[in-house]
N, C-alpha and C positions, 0 to 999 in steps of 0.2 A: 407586590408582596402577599395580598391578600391572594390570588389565586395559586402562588410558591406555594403556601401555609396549607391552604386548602388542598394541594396536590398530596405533600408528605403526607399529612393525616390521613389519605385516603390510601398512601401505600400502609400506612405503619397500623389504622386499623383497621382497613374493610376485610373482608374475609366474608366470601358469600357461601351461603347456605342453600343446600339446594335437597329433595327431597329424596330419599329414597328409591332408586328403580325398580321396577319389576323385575323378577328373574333376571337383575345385574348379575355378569359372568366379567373379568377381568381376564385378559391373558395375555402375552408375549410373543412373537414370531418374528422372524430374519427377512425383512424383506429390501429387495437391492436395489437399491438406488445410488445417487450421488451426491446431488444439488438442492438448495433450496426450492427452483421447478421440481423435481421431484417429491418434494415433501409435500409442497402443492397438492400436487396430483395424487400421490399417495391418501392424502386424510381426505379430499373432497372426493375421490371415490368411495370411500368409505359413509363419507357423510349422507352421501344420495342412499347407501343402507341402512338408514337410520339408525348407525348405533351413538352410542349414548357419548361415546367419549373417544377419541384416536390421537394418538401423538407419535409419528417417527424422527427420532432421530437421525441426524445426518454421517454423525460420528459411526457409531456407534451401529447404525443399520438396522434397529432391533423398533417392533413398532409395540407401541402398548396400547389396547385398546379393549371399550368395557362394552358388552352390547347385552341384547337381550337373550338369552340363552335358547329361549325356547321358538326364537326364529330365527335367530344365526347360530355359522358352528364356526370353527378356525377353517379347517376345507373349503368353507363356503369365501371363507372373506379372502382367504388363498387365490380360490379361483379367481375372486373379482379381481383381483390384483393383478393376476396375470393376463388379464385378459385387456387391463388397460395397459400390460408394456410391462409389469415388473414382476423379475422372477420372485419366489419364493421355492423353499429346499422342497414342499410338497407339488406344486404348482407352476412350470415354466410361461413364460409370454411364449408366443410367436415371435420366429424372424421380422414380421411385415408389423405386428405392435410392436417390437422393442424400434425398428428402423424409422417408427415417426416420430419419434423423440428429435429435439433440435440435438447437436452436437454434443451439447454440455451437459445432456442428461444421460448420454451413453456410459454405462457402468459396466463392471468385470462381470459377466454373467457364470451364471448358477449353471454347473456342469454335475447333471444327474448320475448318484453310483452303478447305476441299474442301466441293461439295453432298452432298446424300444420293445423286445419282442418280451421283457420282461414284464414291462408295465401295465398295469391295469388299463378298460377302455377308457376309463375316464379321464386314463393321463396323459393319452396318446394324441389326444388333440393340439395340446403345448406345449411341445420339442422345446428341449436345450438349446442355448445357441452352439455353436462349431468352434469359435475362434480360438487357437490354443496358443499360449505363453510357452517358451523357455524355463520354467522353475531352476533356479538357483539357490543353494541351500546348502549346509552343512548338518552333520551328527553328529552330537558331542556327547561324551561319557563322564554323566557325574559319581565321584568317587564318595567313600565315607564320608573324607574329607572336606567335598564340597567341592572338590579341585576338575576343574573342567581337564579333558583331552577328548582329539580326533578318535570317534572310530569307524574304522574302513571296514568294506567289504559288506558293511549296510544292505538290507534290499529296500528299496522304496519302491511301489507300485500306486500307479492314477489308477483308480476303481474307476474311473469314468473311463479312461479306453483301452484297460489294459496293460498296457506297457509297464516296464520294472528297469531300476538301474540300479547299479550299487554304487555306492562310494570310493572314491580314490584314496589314498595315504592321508589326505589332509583333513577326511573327513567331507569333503565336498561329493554333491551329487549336481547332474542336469537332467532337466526329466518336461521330457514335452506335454504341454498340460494345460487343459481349460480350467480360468479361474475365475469363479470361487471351485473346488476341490476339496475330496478326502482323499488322502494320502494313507497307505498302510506302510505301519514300517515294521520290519519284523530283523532278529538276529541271534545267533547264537546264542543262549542263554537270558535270553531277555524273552519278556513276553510281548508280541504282536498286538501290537492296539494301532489306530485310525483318528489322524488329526484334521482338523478343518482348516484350511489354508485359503485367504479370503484376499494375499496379496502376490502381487510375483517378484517382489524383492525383499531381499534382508530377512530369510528363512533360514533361522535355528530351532533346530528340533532337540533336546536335551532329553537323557534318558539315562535313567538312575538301572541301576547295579542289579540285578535283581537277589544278589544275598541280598543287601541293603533293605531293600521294598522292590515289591511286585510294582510292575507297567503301572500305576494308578493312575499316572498323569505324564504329559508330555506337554513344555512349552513350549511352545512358537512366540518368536519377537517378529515384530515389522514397526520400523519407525521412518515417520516422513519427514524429511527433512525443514528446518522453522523458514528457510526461504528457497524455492523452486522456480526454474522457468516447465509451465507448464508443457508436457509432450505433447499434448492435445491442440495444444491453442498455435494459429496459424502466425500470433503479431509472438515481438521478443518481448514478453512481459515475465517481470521477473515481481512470486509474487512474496510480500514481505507478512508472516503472521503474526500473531498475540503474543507466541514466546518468542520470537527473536526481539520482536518492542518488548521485552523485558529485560534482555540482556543489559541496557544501558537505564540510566534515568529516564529516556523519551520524557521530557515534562510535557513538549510539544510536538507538532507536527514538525516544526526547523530542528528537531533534537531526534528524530527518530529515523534518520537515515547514519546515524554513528558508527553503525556496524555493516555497511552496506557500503563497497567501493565505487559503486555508479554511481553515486550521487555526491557531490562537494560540499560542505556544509563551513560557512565562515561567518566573520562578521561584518556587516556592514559599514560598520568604522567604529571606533575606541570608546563615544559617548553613549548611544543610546540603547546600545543592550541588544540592538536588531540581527537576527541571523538572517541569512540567505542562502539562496541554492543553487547550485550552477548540474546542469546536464550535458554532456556530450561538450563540455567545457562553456556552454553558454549559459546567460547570467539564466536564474527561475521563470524573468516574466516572458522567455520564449517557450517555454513547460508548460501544455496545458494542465490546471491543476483542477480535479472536480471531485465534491463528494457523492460518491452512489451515481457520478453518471451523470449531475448537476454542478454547472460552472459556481463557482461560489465565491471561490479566493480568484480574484480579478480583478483586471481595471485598478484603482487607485488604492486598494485592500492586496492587492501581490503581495507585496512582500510581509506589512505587517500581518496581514491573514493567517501567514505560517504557524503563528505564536499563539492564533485561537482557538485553536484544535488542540485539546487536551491529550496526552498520549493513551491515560486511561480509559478514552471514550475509544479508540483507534481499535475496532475488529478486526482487519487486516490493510494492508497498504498494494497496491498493484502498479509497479513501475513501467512503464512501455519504451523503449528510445523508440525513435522515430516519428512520422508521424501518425501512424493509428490509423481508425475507425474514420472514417466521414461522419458517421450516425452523430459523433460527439461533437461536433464544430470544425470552425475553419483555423481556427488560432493556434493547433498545435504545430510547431517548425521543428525544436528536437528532441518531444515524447510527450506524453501523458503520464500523470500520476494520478491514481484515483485513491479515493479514501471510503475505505468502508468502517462505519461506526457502528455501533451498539445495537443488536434489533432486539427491541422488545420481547421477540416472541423466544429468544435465544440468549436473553441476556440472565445473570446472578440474581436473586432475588435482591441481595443488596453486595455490594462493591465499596470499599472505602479505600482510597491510596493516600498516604500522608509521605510528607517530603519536606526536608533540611539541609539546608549545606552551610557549611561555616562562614559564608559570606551575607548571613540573614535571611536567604529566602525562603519562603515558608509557601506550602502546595495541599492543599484537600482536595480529594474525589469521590462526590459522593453518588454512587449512582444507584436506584431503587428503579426493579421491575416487578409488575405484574401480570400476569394471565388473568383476563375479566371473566372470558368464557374460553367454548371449543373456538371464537371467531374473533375476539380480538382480543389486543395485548397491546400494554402501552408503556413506557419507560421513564423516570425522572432524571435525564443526568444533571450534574451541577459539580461547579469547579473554583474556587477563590484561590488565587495565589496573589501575592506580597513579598516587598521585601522593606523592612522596618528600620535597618542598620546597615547607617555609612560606613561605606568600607573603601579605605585610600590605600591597596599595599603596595602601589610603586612610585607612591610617594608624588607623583607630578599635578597632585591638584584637586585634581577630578576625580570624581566618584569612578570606580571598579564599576559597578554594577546598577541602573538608577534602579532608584527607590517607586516605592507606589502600589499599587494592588489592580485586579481585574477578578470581577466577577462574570459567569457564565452560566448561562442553562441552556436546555435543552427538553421542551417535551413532544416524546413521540410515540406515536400510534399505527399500530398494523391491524388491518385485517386480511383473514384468509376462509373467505365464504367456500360455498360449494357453488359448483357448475365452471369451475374457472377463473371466478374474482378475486381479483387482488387488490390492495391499496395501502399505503402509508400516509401519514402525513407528519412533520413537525415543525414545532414551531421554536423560533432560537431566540435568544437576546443576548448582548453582550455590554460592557462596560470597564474601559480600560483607561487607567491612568499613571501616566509615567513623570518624574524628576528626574533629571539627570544634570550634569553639568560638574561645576567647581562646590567643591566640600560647602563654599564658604555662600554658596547662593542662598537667596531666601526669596521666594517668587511673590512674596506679595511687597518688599518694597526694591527689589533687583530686576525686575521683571520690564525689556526694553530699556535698562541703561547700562552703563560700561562699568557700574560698580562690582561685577562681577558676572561670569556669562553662566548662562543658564538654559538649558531645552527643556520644554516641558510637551510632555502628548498627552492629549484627551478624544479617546475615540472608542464611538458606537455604533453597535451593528443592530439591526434586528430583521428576522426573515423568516419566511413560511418557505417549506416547500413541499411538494409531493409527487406519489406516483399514483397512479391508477394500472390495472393491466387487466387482460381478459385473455386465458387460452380456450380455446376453442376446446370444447370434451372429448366431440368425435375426432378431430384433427389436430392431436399434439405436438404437430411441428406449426399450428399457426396461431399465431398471437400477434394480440397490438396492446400499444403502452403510450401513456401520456406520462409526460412529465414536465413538471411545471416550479416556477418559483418564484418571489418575489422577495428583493432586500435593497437597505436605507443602510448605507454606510457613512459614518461622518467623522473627519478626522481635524481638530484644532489645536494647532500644537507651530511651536517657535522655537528658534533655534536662534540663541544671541539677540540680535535685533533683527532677525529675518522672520517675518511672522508667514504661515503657510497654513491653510482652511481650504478645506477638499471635501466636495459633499457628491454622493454618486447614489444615482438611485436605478433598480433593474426589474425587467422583466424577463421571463426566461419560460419557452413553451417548444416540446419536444413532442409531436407524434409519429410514431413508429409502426409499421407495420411489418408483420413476419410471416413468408409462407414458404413454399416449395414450387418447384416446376416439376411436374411429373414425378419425380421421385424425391427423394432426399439428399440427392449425390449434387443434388440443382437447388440450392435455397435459394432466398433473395431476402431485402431489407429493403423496405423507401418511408420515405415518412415527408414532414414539412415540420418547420420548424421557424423561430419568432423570437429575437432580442432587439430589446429595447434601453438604450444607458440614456441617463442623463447627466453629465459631468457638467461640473459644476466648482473652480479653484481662481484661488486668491493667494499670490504670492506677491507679499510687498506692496499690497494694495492693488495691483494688475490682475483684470480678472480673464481667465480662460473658459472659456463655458463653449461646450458642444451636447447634440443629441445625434445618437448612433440608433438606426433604426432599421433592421437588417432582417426580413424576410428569409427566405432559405426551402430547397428542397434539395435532397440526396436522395440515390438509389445505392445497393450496394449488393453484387453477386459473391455468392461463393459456391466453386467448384470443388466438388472432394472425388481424386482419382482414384479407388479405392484405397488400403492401408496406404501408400507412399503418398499421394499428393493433393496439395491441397492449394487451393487460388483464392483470393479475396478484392477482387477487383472494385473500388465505387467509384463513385462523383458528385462531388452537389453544385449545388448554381447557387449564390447566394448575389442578393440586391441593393448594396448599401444605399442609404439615402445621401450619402458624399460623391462616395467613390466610384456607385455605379456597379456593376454588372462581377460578382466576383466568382470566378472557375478553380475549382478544388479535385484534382485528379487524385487520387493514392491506387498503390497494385501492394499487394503482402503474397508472396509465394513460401510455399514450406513444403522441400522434401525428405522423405523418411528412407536413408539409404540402410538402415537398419531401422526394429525397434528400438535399438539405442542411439541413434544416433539421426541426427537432423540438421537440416539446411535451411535455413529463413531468408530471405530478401524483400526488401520492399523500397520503397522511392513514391516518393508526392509530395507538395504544394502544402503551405500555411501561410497564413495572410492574417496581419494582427495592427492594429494602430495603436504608439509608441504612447504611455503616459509618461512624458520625459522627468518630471518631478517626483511623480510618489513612486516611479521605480528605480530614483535614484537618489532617495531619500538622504542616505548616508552623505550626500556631497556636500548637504546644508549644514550640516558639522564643518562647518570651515569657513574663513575668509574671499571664499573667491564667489564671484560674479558672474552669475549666468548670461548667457547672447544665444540667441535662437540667429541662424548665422544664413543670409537669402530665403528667408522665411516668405512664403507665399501667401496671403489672406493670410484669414481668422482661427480658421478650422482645423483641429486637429495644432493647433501652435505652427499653424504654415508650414509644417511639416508633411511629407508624401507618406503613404501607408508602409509597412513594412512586410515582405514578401520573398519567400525563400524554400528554395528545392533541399530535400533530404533524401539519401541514399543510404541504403546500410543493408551490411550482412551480418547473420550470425549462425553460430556451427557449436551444437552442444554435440555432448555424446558422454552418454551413461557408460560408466563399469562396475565390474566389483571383482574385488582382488579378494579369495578364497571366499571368506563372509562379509566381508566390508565394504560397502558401494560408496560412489564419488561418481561428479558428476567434471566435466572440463567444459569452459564457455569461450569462445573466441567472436571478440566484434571488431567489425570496422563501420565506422559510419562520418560519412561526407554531409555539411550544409553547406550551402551557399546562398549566397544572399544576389536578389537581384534588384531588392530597396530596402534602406537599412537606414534607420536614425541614428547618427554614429554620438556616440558621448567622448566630447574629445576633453581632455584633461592634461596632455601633452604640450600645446601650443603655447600656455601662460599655467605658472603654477597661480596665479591667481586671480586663473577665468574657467568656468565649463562652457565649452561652447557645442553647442547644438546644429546638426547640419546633417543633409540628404547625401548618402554614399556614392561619391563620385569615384569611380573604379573598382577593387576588389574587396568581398570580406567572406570570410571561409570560416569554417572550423572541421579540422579532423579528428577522428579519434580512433583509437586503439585499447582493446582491451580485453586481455587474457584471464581468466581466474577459473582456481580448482577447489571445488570442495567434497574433500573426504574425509572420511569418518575411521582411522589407522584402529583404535579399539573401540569396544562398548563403552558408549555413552559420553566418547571422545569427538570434538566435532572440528575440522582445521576447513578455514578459510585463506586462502591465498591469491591476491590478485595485482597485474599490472598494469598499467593505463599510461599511453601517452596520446599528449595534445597538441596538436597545431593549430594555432588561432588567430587568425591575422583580418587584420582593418587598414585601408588606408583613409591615412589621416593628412589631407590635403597633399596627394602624390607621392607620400611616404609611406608603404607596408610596412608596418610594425605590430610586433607581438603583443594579443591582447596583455593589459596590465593586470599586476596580482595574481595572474592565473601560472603555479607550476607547468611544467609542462611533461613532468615525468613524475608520476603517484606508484608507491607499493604499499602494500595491505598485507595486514596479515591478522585476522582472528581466529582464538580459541576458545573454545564453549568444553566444559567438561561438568557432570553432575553425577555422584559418587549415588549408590544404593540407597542410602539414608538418605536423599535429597538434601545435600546440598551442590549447590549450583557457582562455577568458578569459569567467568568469561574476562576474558583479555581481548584488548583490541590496540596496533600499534601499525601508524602510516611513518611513510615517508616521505617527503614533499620536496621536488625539486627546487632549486633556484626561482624567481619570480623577478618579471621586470618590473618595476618600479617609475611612477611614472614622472618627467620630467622635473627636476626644480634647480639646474643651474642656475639660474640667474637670479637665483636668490642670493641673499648675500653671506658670506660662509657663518658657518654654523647655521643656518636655516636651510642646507642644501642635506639632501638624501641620498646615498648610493643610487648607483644605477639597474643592480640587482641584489633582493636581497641572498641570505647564505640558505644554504639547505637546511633542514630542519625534523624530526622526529618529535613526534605527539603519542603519548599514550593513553590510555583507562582501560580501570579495573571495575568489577564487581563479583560481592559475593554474595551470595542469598541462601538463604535458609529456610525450608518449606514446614511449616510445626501444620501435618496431618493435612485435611484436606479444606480446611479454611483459612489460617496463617503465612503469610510469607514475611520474613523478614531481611532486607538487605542492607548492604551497604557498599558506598564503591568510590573511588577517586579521579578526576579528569586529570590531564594534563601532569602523568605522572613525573615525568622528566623534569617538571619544573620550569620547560623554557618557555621564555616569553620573549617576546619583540621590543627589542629597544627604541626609548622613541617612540611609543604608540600615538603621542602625538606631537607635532610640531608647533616649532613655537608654542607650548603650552603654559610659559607665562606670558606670553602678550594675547590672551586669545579674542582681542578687539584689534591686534594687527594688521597688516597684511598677510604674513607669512602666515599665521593660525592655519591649521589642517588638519583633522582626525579624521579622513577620511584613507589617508595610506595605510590601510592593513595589510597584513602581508601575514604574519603568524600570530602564533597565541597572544590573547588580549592579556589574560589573568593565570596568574600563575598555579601551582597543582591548588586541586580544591577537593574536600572531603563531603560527599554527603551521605546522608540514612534515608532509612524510610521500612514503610509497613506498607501492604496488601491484607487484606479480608475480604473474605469471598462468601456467602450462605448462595450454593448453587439451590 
């Protein structure tokens, strides 16, 4: 508490004071970049010119910086810039600086209005680059009125090479063109003026009347869409930003795939509150899930991890199906999700989110950053939610939602030196506590007897982690990275008279290194790498304890064939100290049969050992009796590792209808499994029995989705998925349980001039099989499937200037809920007890509020 105390007061009053500079000059200039490496690069060249102060934005492209007047000029700090790879409108890179840049810091280069033979000596050194875009774009005529219309016959001319097109009836032009560009547009009766066009899609040029007013101003719109699969990037990563985690609640990281059809979001059963996530139709813990590139949410923290990751710390979300990078580990079988939080050096000075919903639960986010200097910057986040009031509204007993609170923090620190240096480091804690069960529990005299049942969870995390990195000055495609962590997870918590205590502690050590072969068309990636688990679980007094101690090294090539193709071949070798000797193949191919349009494939290995208990947490809501079933030794629950090939393709391809761009996504993606710890639930409704995959288990998927934008500031999402998911369970294929098998989607995003903001989102959920309970005895038996079903939610938000937001929104507008969420729920010391058959909505429509503040 003392060092909390001690932090706020040091955001709320340091404020350093610093002297006066000599001949300080402040000024502004456009320099082009992309990426946070860029930014890097950008201020540490700067800093080696000892000016006094540099800050580039990434958004925004624009750098500010304060130097001494009377040894720098802007020309001068121009030059340097170009000289290390980035353009500026006075100053170009070179082809051969901008080409040592890695992949991700390739930007739209700066295409000069002037020829070569035009240019001064001095500028002749640092050529434009050549690559030219397709420009797409309309003209439109604003009236008195304010009333937009097409007009045709336009001339548009690229000052960079030339060339002139006019407009068609609709107003649309195509115009071959390097970008960044000025663009001249000129027409009858209007006056000829020159706009700066810095993207190659979503170009409107609006131009007033000239009775009205003279040419003064022309605007250009370009918006990028809140979730993209990158064109650039060679895996299917699909990435998820700040505004679309705001279209819903997101309270958490399980809440913040709500508007995103790839990703499944339910609940784990009726009692404890637990979301989970299913990928390519498989349960979360086959997803590798990392923050920034580090394993976190894992091992016996899976599933509840989801819930500790506050959605307002959430910078952006990066989905992958398949299975990825080698660099990242061996445990991904069908994708990665990575989670980028809050960086200091980029965060609001302060951030506050509050959150209510009529079911009692109560959410604060309070997050405080500072800039110390030009080199480091460090952040405060912190999270408390709660929920205070029982709430029974279907009457069967049991709490709606458990009671309880969890507190969280986060402190973190960046530095960004000169000559290359980078590092982060922070440090986390957590503390979480839940109640759940019958209205009527009371845990301190109900606690292990039958006078009424009761769950209770009590779990904590706490962890360091960091990165280190170093790019090389002269050689900006070569860099190495460490990254490193360490965390104490510990879960004590009961369910009825089932008591279950899981303590896991980690090591985690990642070095990387990045260079080229010969040119740039030839990188590589190899590194070594180093986890350590020690698990550590007690169920029912039976104790499970193992150490995982897993060495590791990968390499990882990537070929790029000029614009159309690109290869990412790795391997790693990894060495358990169980299992022995572990071979991880992946290949990611991407080709580009247009600039709009793209082919991915990819196919490789994951390799993960099963935590049968805390990834299947929800079973313990129930009656029935665990059997680990031919169990072999001690280790691992006599269970064999788990092991499985992933195949998949996917086919984007951009358009745009007059002014409107939309993108279309088509996947297919094949697992299969060649060891699989099966969770049978089938054979006894009241037994889970545990056992090594003798014969088949698959999953396929299918999924198509479009998203376009029909008017300004209108945004439609539409998507379909179907799943095949089959296990056999002792010589019987049958259909994973719970899982639809046929998903439609459909979101709308709309935000009117006056900001506000009106998103809708409404699935469809096929049928689901249900698993086994004949031989119970009637009325404690289930269907064998349940019915189809439709889910919706709303939100609308109101933006008061550029610090206020205010929302509010409703889940599960429809109302429908699943009958029966639990079984047998007055005998729940039965046999028959079961709140693990979920199938659809737990709770019925739910309202809640909330606020945003922001001091950028």
């Amino acid at each position: 508490m003392r060092i909390l105390l001690i932090s706020c007061l040091f955001f709320l009053v340091h404020d350093s004071l610093s002297a006066q500079k000599k001949n300080e000059k402040t000024d502004s200039l456009k320099v082009y970049g992309t990426c946070s490496q860029c930014k890097h690069r950008i201020e540490s060249t700067l800093n080696r010119l000892h000016v006094y102060k540099a800050n580039w934005d990434i958004d925004t492209r624009m750098l500010k910086v304060s130097y001494d007047s009377s040894k720098l000029s802007v020309p001068v700090i121009a030059k340097k810039l170009a000289e290390a790879g980035h353009d500026t409108e006075s100053f170009q890179a070179t082809d051969a600086a901008y080409h040592q840049f890695p992949k991700c810091c390739y930007y739209e280069r700066y295409q000069a209005a002037s020829s070569l033979a035009e240019l001064p000596d001095s500028l002749q050194a640092v050529l434009p680059a050549t690559a030219t875009h397709t420009l797409t774009g309309v003209i439109l005529e604003e009236d008195r009125k304010g009333k937009l219309a097409p007009l045709t016959h336009a001339t548009v001319r690229c000052l960079s090479n030339g060339l002139t097109r006019t407009t068609d009836s609709a107003g649309v032009f195509q115009l071959p063109c390097a970008v960044p560009v000025r663009l001249a547009i000129s027409y009858v009766s209007y006056k000829t003026d020159t706009v700066s066009i810095t993207s190659a899609s979503d170009i409107k040029i609006i131009l007033k009347n000239a009775s009205v007013s003279s040419l003064h101003e022309v605007v250009v719109t370009s918006r990028n869409p809140s979730t993209y699969i990158s064109s650039l990037s060679t895996f299917n990563t699909l990435h998820i930003g700040s505004v679309e985690l705001t279209k819903a609640a997101c309270c958490n990281l399980s809440e913040s795939f709500e508007t995103s059809p790839s990703v499944d979001v339910s609940y784990a059963d009726a009692v404890t509150g637990i979301k989970q996530i299913q990928l390519l139709g498989l349960a979360g813990n086959y997803t590798q899930i990392t923050t920034e590139n580090t394993p976190e949410i894992r091992g016996l923290a899976s599933i509840y991890g989801l819930g500790y990751v506050p959605g307002p710390w959430i910078e952006g979300i990066q989905v992958t199906k398949g299975t990825g990078s080698v660099a990242n580990g061996y445990e991904s079988i069908a994708g990665q999700i990575n989670v980028e939080e809050i960086k200091p050096d980029k965060a609001n000075k302060v951030f506050i989110n509050s959150y209510v919903n009529e079911m009692g639960r109560l959410e604060t986010t309070l997050n405080l950053a500072r800039k110390i200097n030009d080199r480091w910057s460090t952040a405060l986040l912190t999270h408390a939610d709660g929920v205070v009031a029982k709430s029974d509204r279907n009457h069967d007993g049991f709490l709606d939602i458990p009671t309880g609170r969890q507190l969280n923090v986060i402190n973190r620190w960046r530095y960004a030196g000169t000559n290359g240096l980078f590092a982060q480091f922070a440090i986390k804690a957590l503390d979480d506590q839940r109640q759940a069960g019958q209205i009527s529990f009371n845990p301190s005299t109900d606690k292990f007897t039958t006078h009424a049942y009761g769950v209770g969870i009590h779990a904590a995390q706490y962890g360091f982690s960091g990165k280190l990195g170093y790019v090389f000055p002269q050689q900006k495609y070569k860099s190495i990275g460490f990254i490193f962590s360490g965390n104490t997870y510990k879960n004590d918590s009961y369910y009825g008279l089932t008591a279950y205590n899981g303590q896991q502690s980690t090591v985690y050590a990642n070095l990387i290194f990045q260079s080229i072969i010969g040119n740039t068309n030839h990188k590589y990636r190899a590194g070594l790498s180093f986890m350590n688990d020690n698990y550590n679980e007690y169920v029912s007094s039976r104790n499970f304890f193992r150490r995982e101690t897993v060495p590791g090294i990968f390499g990882e090539y990537t070929f790029t064939g000029g614009e159309k193709f690109t290869a990412i071949a790795g391997l790693r070798f990894d060495y358990h100290n169980q299992y022995g000797w572990i071979v991880t193949p992946r290949l990611n191919l991407k080709y580009n049969f247009t600039p709009q349009t793209s082919l991915r494939l990819s196919g490789g290995s994951g390799f993960r050992t099963a935590n049968i208990f805390a990834e299947n947490i929800g079973l313990f809501a129930s009656s029935r009796q665990y059997a680990i079933v031919n169990g072999s030794g001690s280790y691992g629950y006599g269970l064999n590792p788990e092991k499985a090939w992933n195949y998949g393709i996917n086919l984007v391809h951009n358009f745009k209808i007059n002014t409107h761009s939309g993108s279309v996504s088509l996947d297919a993606y094949r697992t299969s499994f060649i060891n699989q710890v099966v969770v049978d639930v089938d054979a006894s409704p009241q037994q889970i029995l545990f056992y090594n995959l003798s014969g088949k288990s698959y999953s396929n998927s299918l999924q198509a989705e479009l998203n376009y934008s029909p008017l300004n500031r209108f945004d439609v999402r539409l998507a379909y998925r179907w799943l095949d998911v089959r296990t056999d369970y002792h010589g019987n294929l049958l259909q994973k349980p719970l899982t639809a098998r046929d998903r439609g989607f459909v979101n709308l995003a709309y935000t009117t001039a006056n900001h506000w903001k009106f998103d809708l989102t409404a699935q469809w959920f096929s049928k689901k099989r249900i698993p086994y309970t004949g031989s119970n005895p009637v009325g404690k038996q289930l269907a064998d499937y349940s019915p189809a079903f439709t889910q919706a939610s709303a939100q609308v938000t109101k933006q008061f200037g550029s610090h206020w937001d205010i929302y509010v929104g409703a889940e599960n507008l429809t109302n429908y809920t699943q009958q029966q969420v639990i079984l047998s729920a007055d005998q729940p010391f039965g046999p028959y007890f079961d709140a693990s058959m979920v199938w659809g909505p737990v709770n019925g429509r739910m309202v809640y509020a909330g606020m945003r503040y922001k001091l950028p």
